[in-house]
Phi, psi and omega in degrees: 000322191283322182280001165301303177312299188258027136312265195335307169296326162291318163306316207263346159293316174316319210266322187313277188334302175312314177294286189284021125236111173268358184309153178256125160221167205279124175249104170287116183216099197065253183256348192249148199261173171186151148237150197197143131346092174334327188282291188320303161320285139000263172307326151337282188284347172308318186292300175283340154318330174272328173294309185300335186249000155296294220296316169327295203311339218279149151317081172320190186266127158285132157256180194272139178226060173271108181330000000 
């Protein structure tokens, strides 16, 4: 219940945040230029952040470690 509660509360600041910056601004990354929306950013790296850290989470391959 509680981490529900504050799951909830950490979405609604992201998205408070996310809403007050809509500026488009310039994204640089290696050879490639973008102008996007500050919020698609945002969310973006919000995303892959969540990904990397499902991905942390999943339960490697046990190996055998028989002697």
């Amino acid at each position: 219940m509680i981490r529900n509660i504050i799951l909830l509360c950490l979405i609604s600041l992201v998205l408070i945040f996310v809403v007050q910056n809509t500026q488009v601004v310039e994204v640089r990354f290696l050879f490639w230029t973008l102008s996007m929306s500050r919020a698609l950013m945002l969310f973006g790296t919000l995303a892959i952040g969540l990904i990397g850290g499902w991905l942390l989470k999943l339960p490697g391959r046990k190996k055998d470690t028989a002697d």
